[in-house]
py3Dmol code that shows the C-alpha trace and the ligand (Angstrom):
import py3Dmol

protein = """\
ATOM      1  CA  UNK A   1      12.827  -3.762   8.886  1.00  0.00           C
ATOM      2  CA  UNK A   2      15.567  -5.765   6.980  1.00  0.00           C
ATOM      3  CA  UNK A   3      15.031  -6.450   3.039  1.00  0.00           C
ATOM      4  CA  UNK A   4      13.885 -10.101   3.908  1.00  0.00           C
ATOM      5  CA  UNK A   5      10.483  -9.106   3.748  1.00  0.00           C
ATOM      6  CA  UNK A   6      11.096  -7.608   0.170  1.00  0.00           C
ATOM      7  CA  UNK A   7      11.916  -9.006  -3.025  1.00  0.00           C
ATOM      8  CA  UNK A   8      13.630  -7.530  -5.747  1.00  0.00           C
ATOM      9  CA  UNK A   9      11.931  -7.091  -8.921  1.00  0.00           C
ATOM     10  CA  UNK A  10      12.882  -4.958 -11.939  1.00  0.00           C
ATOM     11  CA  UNK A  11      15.633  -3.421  -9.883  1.00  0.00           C
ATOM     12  CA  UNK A  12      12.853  -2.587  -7.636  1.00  0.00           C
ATOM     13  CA  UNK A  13      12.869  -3.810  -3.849  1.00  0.00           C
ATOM     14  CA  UNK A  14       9.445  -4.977  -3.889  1.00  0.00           C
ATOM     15  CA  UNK A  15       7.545  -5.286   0.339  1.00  0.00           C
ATOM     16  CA  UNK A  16       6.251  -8.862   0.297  1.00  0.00           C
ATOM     17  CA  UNK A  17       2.327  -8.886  -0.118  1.00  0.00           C
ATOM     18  CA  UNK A  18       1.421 -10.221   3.057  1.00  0.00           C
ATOM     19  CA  UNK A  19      -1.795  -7.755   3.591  1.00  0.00           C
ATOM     20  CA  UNK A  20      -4.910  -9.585   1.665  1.00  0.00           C
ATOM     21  CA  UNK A  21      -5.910  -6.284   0.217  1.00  0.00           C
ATOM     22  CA  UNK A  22      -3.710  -4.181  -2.177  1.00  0.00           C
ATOM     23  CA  UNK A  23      -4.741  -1.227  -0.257  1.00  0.00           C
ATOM     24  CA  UNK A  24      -3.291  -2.419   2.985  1.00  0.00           C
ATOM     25  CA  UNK A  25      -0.179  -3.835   0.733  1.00  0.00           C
ATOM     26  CA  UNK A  26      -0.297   0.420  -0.301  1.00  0.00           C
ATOM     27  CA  UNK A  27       0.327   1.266   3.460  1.00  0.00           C
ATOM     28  CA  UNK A  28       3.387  -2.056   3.700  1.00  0.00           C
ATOM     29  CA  UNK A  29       5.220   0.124   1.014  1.00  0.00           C
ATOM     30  CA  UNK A  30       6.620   1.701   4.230  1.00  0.00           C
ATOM     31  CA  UNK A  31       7.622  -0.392   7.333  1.00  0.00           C
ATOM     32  CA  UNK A  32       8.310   0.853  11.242  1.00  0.00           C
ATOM     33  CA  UNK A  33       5.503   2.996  11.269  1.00  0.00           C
ATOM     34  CA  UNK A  34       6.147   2.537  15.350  1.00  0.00           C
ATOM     35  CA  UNK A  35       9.673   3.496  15.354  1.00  0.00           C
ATOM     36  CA  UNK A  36      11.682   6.630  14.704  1.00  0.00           C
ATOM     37  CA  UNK A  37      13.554   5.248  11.517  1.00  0.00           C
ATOM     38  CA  UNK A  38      11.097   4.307   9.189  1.00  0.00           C
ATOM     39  CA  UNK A  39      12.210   2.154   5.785  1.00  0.00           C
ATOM     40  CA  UNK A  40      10.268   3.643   2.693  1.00  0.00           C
ATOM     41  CA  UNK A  41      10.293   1.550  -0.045  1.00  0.00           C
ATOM     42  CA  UNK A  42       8.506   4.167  -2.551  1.00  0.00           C
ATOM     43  CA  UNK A  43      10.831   6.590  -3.400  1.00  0.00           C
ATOM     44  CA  UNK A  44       9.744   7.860  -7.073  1.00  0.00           C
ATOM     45  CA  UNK A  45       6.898   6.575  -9.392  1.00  0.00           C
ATOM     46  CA  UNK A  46       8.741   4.140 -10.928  1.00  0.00           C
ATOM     47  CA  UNK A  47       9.032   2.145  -7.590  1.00  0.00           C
ATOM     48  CA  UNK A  48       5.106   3.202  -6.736  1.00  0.00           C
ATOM     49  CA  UNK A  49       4.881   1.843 -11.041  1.00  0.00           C
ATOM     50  CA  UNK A  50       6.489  -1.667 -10.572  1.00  0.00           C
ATOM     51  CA  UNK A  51       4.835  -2.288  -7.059  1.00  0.00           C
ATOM     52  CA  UNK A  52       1.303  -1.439  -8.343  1.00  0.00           C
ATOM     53  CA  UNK A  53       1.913  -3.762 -11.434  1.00  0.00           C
ATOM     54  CA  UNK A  54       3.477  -6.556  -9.132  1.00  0.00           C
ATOM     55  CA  UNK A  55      -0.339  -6.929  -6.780  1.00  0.00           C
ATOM     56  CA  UNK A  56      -2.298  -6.261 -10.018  1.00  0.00           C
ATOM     57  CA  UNK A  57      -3.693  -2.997  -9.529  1.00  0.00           C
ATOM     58  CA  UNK A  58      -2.193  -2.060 -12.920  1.00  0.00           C
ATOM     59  CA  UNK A  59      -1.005  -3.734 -16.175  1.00  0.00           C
ATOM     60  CA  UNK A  60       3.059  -3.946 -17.374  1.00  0.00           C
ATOM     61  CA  UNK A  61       2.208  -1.326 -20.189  1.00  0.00           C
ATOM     62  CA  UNK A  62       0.605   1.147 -17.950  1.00  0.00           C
ATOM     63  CA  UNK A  63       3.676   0.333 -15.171  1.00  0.00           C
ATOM     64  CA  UNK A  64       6.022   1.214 -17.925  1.00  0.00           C
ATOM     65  CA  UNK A  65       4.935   4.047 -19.284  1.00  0.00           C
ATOM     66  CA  UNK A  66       4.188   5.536 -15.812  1.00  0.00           C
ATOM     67  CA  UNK A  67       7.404   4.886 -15.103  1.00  0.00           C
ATOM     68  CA  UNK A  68       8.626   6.755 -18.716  1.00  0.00           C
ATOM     69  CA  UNK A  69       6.965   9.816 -18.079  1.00  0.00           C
ATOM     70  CA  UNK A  70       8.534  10.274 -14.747  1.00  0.00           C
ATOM     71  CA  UNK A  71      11.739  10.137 -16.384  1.00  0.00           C
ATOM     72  CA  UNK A  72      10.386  12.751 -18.591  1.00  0.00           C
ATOM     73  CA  UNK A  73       8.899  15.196 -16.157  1.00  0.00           C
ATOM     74  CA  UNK A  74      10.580  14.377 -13.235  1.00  0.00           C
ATOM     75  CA  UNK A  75       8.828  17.384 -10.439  1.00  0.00           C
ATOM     76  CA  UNK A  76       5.601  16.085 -11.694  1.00  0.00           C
ATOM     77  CA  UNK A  77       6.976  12.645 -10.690  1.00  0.00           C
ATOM     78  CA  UNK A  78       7.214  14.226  -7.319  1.00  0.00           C
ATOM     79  CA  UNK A  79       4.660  15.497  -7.141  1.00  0.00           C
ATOM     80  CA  UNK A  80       2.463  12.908  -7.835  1.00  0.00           C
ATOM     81  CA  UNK A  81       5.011  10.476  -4.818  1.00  0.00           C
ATOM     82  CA  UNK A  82       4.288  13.623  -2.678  1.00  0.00           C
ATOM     83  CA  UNK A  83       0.596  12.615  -2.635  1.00  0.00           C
ATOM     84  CA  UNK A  84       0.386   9.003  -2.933  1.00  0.00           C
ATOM     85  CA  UNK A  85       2.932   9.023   0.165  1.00  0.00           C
ATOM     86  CA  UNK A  86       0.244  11.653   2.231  1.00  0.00           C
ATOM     87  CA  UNK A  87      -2.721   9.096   1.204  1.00  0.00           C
ATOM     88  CA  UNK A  88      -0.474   6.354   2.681  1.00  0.00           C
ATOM     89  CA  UNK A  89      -0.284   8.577   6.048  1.00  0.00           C
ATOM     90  CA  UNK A  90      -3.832   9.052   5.646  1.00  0.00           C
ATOM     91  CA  UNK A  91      -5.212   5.442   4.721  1.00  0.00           C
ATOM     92  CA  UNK A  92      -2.874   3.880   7.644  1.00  0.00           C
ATOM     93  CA  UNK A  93      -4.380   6.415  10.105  1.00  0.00           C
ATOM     94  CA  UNK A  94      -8.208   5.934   9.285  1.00  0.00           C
ATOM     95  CA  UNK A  95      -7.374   1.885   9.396  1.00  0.00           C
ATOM     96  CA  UNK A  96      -5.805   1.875  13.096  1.00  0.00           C
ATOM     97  CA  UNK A  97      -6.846   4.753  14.177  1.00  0.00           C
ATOM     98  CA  UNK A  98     -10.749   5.234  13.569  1.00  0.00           C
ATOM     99  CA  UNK A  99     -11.935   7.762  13.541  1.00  0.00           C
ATOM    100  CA  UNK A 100      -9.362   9.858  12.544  1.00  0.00           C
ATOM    101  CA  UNK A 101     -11.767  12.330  11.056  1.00  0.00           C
ATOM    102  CA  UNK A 102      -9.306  14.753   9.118  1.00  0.00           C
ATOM    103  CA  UNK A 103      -7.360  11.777   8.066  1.00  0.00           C
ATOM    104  CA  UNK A 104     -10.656  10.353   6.485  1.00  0.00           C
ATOM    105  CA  UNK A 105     -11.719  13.647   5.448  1.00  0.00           C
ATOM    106  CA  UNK A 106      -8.919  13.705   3.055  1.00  0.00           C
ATOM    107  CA  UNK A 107      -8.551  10.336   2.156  1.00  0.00           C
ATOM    108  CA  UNK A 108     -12.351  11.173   1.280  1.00  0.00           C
ATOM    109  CA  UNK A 109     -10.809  13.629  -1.716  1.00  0.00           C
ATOM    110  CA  UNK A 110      -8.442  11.721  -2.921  1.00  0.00           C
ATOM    111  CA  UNK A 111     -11.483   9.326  -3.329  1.00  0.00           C
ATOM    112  CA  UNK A 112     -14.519  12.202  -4.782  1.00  0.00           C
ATOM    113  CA  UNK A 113     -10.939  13.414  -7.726  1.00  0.00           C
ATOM    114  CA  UNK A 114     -10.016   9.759  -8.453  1.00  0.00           C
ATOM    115  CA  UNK A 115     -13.690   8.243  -9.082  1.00  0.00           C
ATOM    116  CA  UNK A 116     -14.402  11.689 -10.686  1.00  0.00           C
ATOM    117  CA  UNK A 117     -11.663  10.311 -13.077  1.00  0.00           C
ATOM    118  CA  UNK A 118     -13.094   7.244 -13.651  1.00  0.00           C
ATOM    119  CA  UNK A 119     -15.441   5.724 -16.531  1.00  0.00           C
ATOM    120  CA  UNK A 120     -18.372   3.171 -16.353  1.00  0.00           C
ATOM    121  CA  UNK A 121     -17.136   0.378 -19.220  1.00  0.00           C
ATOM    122  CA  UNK A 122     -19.257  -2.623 -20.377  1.00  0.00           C
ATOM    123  CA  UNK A 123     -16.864  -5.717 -20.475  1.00  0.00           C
ATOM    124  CA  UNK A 124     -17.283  -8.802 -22.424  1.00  0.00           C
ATOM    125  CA  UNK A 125     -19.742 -10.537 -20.107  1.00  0.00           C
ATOM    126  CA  UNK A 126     -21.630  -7.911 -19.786  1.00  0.00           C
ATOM    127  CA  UNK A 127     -20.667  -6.377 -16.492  1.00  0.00           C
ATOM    128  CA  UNK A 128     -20.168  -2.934 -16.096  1.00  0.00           C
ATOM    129  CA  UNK A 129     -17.044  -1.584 -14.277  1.00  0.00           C
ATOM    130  CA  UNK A 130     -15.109   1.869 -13.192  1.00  0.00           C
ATOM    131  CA  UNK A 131     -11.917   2.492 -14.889  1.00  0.00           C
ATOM    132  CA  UNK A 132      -9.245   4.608 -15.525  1.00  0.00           C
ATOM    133  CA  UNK A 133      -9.576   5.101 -18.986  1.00  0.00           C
ATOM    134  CA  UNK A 134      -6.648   5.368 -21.363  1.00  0.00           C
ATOM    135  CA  UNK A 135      -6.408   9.366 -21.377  1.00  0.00           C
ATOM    136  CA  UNK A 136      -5.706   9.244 -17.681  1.00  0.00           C
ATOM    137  CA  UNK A 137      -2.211  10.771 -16.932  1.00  0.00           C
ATOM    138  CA  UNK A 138       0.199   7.709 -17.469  1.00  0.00           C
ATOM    139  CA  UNK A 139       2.039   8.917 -14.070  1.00  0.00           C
ATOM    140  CA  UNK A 140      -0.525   9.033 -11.957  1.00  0.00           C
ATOM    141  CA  UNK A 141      -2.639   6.485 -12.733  1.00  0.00           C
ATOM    142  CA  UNK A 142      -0.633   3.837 -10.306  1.00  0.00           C
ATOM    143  CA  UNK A 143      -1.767   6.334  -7.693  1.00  0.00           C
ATOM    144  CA  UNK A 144      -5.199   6.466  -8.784  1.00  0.00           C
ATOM    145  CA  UNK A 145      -5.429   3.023  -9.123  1.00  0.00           C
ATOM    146  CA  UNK A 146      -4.209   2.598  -5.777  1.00  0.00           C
ATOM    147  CA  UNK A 147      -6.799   5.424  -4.599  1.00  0.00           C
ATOM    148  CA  UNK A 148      -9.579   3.550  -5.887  1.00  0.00           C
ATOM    149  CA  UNK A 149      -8.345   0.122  -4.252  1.00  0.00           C
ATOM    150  CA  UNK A 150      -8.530   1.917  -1.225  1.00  0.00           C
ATOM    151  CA  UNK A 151     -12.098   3.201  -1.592  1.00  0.00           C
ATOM    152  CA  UNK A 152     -12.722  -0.400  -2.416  1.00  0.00           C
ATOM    153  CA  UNK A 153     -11.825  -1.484   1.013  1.00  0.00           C
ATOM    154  CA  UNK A 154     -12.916   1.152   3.152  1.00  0.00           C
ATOM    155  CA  UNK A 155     -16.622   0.709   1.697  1.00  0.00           C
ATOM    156  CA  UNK A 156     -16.462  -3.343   3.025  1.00  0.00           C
ATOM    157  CA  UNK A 157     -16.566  -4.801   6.472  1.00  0.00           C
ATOM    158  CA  UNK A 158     -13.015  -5.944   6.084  1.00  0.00           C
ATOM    159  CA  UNK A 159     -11.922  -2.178   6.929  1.00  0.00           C
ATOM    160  CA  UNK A 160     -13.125  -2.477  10.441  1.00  0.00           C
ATOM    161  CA  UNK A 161     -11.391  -5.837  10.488  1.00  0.00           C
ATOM    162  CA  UNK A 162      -7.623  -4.695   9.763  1.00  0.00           C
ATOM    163  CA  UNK A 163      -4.512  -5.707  12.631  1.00  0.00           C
ATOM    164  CA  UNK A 164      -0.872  -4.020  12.534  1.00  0.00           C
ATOM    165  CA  UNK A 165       2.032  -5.886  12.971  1.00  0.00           C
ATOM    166  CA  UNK A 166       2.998  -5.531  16.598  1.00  0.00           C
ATOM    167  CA  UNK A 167       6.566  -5.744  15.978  1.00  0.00           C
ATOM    168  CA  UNK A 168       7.867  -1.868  16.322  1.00  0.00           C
ATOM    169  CA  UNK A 169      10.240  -2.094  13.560  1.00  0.00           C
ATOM    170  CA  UNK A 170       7.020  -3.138  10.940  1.00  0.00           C
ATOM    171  CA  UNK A 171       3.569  -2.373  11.816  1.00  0.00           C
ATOM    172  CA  UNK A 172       2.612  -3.463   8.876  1.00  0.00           C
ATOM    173  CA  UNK A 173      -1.041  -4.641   8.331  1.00  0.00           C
ATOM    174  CA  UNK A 174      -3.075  -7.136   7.393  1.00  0.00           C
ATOM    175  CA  UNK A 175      -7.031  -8.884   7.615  1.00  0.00           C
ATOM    176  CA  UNK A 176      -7.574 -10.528  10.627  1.00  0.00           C
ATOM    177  CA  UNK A 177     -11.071 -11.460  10.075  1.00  0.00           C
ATOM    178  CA  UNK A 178     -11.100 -14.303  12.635  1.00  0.00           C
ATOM    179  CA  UNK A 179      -8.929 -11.406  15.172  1.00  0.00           C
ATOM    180  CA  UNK A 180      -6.877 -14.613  15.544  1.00  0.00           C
ATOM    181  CA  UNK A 181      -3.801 -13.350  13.679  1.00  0.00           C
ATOM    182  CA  UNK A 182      -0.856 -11.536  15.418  1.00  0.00           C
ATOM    183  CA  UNK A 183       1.652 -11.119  12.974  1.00  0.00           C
ATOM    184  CA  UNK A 184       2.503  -9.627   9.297  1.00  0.00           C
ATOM    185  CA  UNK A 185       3.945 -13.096   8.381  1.00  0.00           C
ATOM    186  CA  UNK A 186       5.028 -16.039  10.912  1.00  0.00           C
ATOM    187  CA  UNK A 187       7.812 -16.285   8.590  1.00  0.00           C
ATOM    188  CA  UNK A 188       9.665 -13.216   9.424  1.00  0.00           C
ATOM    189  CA  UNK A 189       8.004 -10.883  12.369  1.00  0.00           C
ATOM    190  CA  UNK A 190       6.947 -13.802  14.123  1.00  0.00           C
ATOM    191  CA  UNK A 191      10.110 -15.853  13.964  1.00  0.00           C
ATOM    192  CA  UNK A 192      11.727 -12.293  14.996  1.00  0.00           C
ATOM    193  CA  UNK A 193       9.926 -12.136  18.211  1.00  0.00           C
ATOM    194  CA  UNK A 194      10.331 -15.894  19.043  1.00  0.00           C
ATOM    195  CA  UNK A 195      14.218 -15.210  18.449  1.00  0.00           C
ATOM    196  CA  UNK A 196      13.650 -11.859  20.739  1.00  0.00           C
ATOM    197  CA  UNK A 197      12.043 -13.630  23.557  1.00  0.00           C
ATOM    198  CA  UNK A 198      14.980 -16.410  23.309  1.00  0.00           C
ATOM    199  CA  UNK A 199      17.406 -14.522  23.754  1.00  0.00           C
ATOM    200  CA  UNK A 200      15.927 -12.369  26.666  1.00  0.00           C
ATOM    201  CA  UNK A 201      15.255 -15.453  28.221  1.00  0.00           C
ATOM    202  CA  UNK A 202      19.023 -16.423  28.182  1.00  0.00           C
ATOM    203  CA  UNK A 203      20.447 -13.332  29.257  1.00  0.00           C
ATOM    204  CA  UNK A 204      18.013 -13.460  32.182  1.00  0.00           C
ATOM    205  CA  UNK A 205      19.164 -16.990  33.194  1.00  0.00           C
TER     206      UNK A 205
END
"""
ligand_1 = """\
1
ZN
Zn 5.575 -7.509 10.937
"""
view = py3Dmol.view(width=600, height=400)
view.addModel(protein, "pdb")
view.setStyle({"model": 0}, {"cartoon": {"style": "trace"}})
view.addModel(ligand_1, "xyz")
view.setStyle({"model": 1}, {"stick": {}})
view.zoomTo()
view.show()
């Protein structure tokens, strides 16, 4: 897939949030998940940092200093890629492929070590929520974050509800409540396959 469906941010090419869930926006951090040459678009935390910040699942500080201490330890930036790009695998798998019971079996754990690294907090009105609270390892929190938007999804209807972009090159995916929706974005895989079809249609006449 070309960089149209990305926008630069930070120095960061950024996948276009087409999804309607972070956690499906998680598994658009990588596009041709059909085709033999994939385009990644996480490729160290600081990347995983500035694209967690940009759909909200964290704030600027924590993007920044995830980002920081990757500089500063850079294996356990690696490291901590390593397994937010095997979730990925994992979440894409158990939300086109159901069952896929190992892949759920270990999205599962990432789920049981991230909530186990969460705390109940009252806010202001009253409401109690899960968070990651500030002691949380400033590189992995993005991935934890992104971890718990996941387990967020998969617990709602809308995970049985989830289409892939049938282009090859994308794949990408998105909630289709209504079923009605066949593309990532009109704007760019649909207008792809219109072109497509054109042209096959000329070189046939
Ligand atoms: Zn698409």
């Amino acid at each position: 897939v070309a960089d149209v469906a990305s926008v630069l941010v930070d120095g960061v090419r950024v996948p276009l949030a087409v999804g309607g869930h972070p956690a499906l926006d998680f598994c658009n951090t990588r596009a041709g998940w059909g085709s033999g040459s994939p385009k990644e678009y996480l490729h160290g935390v600081r990347e995983l940092a500035v694209w967690a910040r940009e759909v909200d699942l964290v704030t600027p500080a924590q993007a920044a200093r995830a980002a920081r201490a990757a500089v500063a330890d850079p294996a356990g930036g690696a490291a901590v890629v390593a397994r937010a790009l095997a979730f990925r695998t994992d979440l894409y798998a158990v939300l086109t492929r159901p069952p896929a019971h190992a892949a759920f079996e270990r999205v599962a754990e990432a789920a049981r070590l991230a909530a186990a690294s969460s705390v109940l907090r009252r806010g202001l009105d009253g409401i109690a929520e899960w968070r990651l609270p500030a002691e949380t390892d400033p590189m992995e929190l993005p991935y934890l974050a992104v971890v718990r938007a996941a387990t967020d999804l998969l617990t709602e209807p809308a995970a049985t509800t989830v289409s892939a972009c049938p282009m090859p090159d994308c794949g990408w995916l998105f909630a289709n409540p209504t079923g009605r929706r066949r593309w990532c974005s009109m704007a760019w895989c649909g207008n792809r396959s219109k072109a497509r079809r054109f042209a096959a249609r000329v070189r046939d006449a």
